[in-house]
Every structure is written in structure tokens, then in C-alpha cells.
PyMOL Python script that loads the backbone (N, CA, C, O; Angstrom):
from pymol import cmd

cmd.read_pdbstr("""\
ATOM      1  N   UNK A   1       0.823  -1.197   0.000  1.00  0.00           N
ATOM      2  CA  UNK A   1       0.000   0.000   0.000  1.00  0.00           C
ATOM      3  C   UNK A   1       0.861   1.252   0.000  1.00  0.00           C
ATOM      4  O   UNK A   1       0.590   2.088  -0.862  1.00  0.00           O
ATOM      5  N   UNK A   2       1.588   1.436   0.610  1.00  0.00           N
ATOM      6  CA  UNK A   2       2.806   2.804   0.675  1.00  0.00           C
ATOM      7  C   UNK A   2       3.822   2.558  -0.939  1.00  0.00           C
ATOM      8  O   UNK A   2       4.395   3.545  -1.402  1.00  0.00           O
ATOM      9  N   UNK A   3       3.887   1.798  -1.336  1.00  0.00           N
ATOM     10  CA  UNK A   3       4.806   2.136  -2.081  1.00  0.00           C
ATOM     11  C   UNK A   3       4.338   3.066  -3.307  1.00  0.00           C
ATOM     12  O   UNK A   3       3.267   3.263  -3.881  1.00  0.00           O
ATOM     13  N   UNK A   4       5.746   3.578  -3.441  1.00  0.00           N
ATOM     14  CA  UNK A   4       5.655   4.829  -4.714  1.00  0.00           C
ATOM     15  C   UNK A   4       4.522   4.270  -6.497  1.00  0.00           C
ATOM     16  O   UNK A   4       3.801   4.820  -7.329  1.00  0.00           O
ATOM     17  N   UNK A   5       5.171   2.636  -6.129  1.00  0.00           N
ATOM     18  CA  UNK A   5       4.563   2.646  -7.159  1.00  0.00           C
ATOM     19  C   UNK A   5       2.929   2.511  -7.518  1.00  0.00           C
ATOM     20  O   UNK A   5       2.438   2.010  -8.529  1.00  0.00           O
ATOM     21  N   UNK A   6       2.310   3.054  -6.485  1.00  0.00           N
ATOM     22  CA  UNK A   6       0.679   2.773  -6.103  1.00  0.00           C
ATOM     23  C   UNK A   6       0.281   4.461  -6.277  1.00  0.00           C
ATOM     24  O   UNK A   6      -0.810   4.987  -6.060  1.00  0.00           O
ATOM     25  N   UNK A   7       1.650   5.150  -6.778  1.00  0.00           N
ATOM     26  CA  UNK A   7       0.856   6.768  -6.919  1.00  0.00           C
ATOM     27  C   UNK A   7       1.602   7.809  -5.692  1.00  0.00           C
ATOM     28  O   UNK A   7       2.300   7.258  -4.841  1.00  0.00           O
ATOM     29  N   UNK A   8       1.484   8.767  -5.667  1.00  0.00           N
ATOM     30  CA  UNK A   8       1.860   9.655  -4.731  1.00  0.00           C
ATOM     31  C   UNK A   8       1.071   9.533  -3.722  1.00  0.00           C
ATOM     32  O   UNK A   8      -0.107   9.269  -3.964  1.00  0.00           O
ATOM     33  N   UNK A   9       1.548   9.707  -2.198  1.00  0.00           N
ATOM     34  CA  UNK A   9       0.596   9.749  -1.036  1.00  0.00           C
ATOM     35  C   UNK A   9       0.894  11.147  -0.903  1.00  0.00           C
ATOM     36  O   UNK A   9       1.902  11.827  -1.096  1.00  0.00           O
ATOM     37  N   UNK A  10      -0.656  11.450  -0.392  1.00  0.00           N
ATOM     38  CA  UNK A  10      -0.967  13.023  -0.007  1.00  0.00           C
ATOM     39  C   UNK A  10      -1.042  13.052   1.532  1.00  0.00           C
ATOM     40  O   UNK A  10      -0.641  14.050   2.132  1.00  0.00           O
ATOM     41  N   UNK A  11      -1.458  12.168   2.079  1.00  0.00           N
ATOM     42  CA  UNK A  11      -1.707  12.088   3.384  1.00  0.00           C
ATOM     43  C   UNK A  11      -2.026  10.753   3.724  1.00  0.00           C
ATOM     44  O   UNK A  11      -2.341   9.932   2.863  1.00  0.00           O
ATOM     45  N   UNK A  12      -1.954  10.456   5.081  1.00  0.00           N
ATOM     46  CA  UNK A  12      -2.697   8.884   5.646  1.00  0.00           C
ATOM     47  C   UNK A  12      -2.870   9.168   6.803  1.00  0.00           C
ATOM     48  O   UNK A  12      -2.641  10.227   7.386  1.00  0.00           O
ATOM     49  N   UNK A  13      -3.642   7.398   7.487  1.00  0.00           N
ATOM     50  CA  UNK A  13      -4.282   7.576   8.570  1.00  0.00           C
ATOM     51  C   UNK A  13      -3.927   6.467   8.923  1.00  0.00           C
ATOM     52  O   UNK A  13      -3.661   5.632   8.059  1.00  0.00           O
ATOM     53  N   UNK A  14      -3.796   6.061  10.699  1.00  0.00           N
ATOM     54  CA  UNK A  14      -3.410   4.671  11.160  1.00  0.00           C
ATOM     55  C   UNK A  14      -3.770   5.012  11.696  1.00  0.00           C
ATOM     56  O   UNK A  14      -3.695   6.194  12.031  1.00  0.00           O
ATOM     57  N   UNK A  15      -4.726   3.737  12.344  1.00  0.00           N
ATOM     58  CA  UNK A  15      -5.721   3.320  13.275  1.00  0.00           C
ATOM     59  C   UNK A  15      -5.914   1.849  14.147  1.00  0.00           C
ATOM     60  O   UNK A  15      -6.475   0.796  13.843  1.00  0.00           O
ATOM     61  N   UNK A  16      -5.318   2.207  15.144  1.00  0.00           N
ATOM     62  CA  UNK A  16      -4.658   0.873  16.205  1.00  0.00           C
ATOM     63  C   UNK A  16      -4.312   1.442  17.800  1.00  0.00           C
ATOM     64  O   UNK A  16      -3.925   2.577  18.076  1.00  0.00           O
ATOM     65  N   UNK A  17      -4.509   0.573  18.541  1.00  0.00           N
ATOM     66  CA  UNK A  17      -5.011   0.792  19.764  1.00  0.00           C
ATOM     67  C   UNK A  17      -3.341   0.972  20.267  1.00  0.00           C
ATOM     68  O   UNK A  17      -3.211   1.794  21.174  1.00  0.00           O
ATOM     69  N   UNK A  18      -2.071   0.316  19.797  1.00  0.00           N
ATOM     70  CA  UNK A  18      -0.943   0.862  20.299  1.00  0.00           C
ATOM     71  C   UNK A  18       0.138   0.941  19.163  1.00  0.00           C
ATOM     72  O   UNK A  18       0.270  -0.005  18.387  1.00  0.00           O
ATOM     73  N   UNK A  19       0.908   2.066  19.067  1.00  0.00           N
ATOM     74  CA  UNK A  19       2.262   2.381  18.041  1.00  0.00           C
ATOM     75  C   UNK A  19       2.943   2.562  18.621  1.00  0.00           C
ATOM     76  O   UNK A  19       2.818   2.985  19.771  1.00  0.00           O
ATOM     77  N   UNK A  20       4.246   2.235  17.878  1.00  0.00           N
ATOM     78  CA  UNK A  20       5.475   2.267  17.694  1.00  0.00           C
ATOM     79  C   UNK A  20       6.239   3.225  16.853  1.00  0.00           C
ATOM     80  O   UNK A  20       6.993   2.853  15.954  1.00  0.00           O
ATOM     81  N   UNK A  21       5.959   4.868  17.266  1.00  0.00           N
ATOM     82  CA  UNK A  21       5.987   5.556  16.428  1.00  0.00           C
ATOM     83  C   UNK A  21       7.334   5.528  15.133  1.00  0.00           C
ATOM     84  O   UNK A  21       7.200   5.730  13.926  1.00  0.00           O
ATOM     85  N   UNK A  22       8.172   5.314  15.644  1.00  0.00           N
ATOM     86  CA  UNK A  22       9.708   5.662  14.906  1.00  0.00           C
ATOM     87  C   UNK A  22       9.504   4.173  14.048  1.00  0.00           C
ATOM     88  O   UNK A  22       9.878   4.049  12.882  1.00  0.00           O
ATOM     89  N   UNK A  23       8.725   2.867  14.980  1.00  0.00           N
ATOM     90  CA  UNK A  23       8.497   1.815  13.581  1.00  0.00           C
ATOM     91  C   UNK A  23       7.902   2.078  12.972  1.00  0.00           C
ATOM     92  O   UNK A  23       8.323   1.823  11.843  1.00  0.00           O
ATOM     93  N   UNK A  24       6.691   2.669  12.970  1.00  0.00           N
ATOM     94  CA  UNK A  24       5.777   2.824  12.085  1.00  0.00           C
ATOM     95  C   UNK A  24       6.031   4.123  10.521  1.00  0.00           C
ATOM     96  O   UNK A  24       5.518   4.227   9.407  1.00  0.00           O
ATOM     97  N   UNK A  25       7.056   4.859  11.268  1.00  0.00           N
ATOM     98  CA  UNK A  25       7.418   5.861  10.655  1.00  0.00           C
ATOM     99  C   UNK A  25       8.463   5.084   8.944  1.00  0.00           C
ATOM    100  O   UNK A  25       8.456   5.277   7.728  1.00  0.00           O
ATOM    101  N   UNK A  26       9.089   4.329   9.800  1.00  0.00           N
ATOM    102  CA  UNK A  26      10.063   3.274   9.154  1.00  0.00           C
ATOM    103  C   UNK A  26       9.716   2.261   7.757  1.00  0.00           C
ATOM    104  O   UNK A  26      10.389   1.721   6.880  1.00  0.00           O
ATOM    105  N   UNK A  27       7.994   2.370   8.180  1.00  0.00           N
ATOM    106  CA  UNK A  27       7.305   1.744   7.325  1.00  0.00           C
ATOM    107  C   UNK A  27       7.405   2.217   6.137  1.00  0.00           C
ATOM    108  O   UNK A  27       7.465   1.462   5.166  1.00  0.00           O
ATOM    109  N   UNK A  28       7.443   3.674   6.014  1.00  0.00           N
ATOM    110  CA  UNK A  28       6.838   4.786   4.963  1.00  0.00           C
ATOM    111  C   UNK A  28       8.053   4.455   4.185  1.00  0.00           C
ATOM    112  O   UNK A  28       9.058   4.137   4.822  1.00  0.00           O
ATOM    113  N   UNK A  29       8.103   4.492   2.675  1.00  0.00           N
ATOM    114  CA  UNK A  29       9.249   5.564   1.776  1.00  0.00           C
ATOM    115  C   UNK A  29       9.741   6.649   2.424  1.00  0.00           C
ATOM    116  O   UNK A  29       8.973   7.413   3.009  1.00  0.00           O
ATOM    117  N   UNK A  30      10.766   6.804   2.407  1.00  0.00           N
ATOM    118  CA  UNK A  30      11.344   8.113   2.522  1.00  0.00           C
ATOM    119  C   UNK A  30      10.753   9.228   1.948  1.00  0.00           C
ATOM    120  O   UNK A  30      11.034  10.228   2.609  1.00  0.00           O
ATOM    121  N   UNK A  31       9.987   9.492   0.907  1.00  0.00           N
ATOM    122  CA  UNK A  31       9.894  10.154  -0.275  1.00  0.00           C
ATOM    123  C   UNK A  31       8.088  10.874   0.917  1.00  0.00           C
ATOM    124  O   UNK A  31       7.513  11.961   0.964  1.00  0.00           O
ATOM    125  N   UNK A  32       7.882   9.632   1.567  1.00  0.00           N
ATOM    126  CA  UNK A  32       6.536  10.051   2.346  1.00  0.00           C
ATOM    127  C   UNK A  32       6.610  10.075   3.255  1.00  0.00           C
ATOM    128  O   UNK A  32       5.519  10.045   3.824  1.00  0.00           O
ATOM    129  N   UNK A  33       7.637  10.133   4.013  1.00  0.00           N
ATOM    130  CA  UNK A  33       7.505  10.455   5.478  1.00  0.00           C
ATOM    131  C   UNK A  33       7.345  11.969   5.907  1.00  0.00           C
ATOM    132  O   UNK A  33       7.488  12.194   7.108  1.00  0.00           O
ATOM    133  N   UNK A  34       7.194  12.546   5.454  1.00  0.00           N
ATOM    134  CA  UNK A  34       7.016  14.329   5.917  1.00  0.00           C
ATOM    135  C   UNK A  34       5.822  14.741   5.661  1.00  0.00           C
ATOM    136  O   UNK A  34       5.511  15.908   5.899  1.00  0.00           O
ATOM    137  N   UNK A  35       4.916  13.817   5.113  1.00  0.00           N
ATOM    138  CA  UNK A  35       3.521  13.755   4.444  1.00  0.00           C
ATOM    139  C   UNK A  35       2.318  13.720   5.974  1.00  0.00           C
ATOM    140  O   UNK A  35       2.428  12.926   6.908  1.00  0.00           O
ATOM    141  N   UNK A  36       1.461  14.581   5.872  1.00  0.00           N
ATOM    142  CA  UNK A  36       0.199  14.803   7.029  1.00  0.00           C
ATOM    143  C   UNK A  36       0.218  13.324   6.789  1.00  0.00           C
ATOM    144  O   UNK A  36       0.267  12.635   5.770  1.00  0.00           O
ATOM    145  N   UNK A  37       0.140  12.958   8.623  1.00  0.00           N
ATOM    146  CA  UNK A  37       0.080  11.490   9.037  1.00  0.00           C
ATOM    147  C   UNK A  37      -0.875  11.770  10.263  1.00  0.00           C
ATOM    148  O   UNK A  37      -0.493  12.382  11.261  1.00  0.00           O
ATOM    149  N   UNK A  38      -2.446  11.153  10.063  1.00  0.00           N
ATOM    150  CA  UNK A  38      -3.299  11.122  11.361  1.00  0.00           C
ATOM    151  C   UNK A  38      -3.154  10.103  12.195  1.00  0.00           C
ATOM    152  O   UNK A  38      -3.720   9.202  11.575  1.00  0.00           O
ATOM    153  N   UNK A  39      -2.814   9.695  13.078  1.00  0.00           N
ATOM    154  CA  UNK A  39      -2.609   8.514  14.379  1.00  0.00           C
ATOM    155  C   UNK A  39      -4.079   8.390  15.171  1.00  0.00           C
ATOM    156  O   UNK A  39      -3.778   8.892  16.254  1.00  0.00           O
ATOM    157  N   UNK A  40      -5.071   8.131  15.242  1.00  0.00           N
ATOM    158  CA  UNK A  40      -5.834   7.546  16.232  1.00  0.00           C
ATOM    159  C   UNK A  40      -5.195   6.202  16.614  1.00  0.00           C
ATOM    160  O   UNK A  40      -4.560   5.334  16.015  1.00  0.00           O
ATOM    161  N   UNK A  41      -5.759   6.460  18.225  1.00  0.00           N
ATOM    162  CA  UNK A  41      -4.802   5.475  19.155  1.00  0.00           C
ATOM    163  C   UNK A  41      -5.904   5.251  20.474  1.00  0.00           C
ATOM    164  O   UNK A  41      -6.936   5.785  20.881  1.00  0.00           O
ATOM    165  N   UNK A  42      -5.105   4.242  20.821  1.00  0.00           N
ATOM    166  CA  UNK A  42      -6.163   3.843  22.245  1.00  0.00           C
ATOM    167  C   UNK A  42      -6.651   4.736  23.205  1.00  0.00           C
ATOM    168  O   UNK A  42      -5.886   5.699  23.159  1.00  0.00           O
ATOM    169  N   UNK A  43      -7.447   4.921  23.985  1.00  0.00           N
ATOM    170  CA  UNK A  43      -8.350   6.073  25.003  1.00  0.00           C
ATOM    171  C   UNK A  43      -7.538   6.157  25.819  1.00  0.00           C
ATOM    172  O   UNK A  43      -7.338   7.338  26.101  1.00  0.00           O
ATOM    173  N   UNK A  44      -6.640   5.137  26.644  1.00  0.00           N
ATOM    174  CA  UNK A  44      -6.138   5.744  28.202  1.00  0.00           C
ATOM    175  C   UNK A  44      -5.373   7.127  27.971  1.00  0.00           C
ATOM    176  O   UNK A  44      -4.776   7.309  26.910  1.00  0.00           O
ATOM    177  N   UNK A  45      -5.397   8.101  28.971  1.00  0.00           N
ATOM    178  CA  UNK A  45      -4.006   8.963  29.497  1.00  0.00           C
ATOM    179  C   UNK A  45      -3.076   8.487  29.402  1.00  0.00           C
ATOM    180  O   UNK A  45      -2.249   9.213  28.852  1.00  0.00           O
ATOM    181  N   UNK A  46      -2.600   7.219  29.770  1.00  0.00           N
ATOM    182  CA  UNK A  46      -1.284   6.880  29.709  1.00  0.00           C
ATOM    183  C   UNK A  46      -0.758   6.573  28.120  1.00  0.00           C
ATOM    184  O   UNK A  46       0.436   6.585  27.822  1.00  0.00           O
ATOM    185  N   UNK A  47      -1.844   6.298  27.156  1.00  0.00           N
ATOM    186  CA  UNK A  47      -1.648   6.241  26.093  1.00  0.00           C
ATOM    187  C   UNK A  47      -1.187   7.412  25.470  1.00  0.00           C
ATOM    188  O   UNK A  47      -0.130   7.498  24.845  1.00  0.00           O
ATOM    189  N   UNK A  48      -2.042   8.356  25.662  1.00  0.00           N
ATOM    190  CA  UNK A  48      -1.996   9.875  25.070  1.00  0.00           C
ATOM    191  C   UNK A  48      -0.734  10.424  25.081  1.00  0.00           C
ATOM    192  O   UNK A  48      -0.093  10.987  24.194  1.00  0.00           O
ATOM    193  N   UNK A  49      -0.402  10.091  26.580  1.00  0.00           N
ATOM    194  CA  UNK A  49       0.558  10.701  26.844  1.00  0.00           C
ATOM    195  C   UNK A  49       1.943  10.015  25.797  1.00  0.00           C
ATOM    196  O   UNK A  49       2.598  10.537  24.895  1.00  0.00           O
ATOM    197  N   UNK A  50       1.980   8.864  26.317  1.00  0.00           N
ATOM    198  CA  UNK A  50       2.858   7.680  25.671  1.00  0.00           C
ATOM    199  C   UNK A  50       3.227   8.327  23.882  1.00  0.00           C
ATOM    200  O   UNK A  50       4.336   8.308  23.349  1.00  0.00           O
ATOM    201  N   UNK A  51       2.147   8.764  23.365  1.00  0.00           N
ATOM    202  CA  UNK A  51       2.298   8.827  22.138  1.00  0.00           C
ATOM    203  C   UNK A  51       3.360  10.140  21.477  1.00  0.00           C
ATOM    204  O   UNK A  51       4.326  10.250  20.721  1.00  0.00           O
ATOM    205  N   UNK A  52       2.090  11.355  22.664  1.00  0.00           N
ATOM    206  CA  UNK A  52       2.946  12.931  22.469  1.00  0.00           C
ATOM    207  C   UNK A  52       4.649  12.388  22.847  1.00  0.00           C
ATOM    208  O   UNK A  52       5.516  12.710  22.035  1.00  0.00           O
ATOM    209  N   UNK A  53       5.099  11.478  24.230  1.00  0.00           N
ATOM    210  CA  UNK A  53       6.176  11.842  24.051  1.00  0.00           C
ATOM    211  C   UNK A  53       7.142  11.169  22.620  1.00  0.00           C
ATOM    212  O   UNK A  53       8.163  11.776  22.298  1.00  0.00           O
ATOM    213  N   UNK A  54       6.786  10.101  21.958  1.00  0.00           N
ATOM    214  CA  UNK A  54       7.236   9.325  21.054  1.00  0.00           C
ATOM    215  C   UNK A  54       7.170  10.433  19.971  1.00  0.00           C
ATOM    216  O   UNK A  54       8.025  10.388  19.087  1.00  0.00           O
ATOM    217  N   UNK A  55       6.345  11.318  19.949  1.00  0.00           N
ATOM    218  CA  UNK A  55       5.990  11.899  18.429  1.00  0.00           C
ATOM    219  C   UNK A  55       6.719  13.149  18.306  1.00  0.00           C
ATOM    220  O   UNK A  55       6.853  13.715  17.221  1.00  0.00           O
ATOM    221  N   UNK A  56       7.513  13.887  20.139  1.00  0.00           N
ATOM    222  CA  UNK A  56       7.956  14.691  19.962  1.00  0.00           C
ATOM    223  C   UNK A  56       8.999  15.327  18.946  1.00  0.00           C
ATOM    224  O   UNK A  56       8.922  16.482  18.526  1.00  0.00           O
ATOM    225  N   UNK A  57       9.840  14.544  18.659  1.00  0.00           N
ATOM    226  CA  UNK A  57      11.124  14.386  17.784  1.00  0.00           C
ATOM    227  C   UNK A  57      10.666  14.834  16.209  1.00  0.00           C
ATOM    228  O   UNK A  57      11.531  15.049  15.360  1.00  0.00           O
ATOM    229  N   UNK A  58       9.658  14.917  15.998  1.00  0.00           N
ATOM    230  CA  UNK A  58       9.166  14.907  14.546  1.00  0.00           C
ATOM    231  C   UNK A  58       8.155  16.305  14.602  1.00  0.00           C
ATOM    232  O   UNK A  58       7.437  16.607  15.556  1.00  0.00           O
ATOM    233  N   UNK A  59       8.259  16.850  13.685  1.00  0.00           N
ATOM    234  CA  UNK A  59       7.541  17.685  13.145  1.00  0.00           C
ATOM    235  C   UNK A  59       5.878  17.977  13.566  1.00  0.00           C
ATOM    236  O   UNK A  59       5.276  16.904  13.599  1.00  0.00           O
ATOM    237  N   UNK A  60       5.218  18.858  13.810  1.00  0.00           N
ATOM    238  CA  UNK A  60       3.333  18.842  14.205  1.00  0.00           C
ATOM    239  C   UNK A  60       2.970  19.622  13.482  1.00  0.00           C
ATOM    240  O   UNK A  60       1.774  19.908  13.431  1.00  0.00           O
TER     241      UNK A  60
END
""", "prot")
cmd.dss("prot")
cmd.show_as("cartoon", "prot")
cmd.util.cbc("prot")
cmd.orient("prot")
């Protein structure tokens, strides 16, 4: 599904109750990683939190 040769990605969305941000990031082409990326993620606080600090390193 990510690869270049399926077309340009404009944006995406992942939807899963726990990430691995820097794996998931890893997933992408290079060519799409700087591309609007929406994360819905599991309900707890500890999740929320869990995520902001993983996602800090990267761009908002």
C-alpha cells in the first residue's frame, strides 16, 4: 500500500489501539515520510501521553 509505485501519497491515517511511532514511521518511503500522518490510538491517558512523548522528535 505505501509504495511509490501505487501513486503519490498526499496524506494517511493509522488506526490501532498501540504504536510504535519511529516503527511505524520506518514503514513509509522516505519520499513520504514528511507527508500529514493522522494517528488515532487507544483512550487511556497513559496512552496519550505515551504517544505525544514518542511523536515529539518529529515535526506537528
Amino acid at each position: 500500500i505505501l509504495s511509490v509505485e501505487h501513486g503519490q501519497l498526499i496524506r494517511s491515517a493509522q488506526f490501532n489501539y498501540m504504536f510504535d511511532i519511529e516503527f511505524l514511521l520506518e514503514q513509509y518511503p522516505s519520499e513520504f515520510r514528511l507527508k500529514p500522518l493522522l494517528i488515532v490510538h487507544g483512550d487511556s491517558r497513559h496512552d496519550n501521553q505515551s504517544i505525544k512523548n514518542q511523536c515529539s522528535p518529529y515535526p506537528q
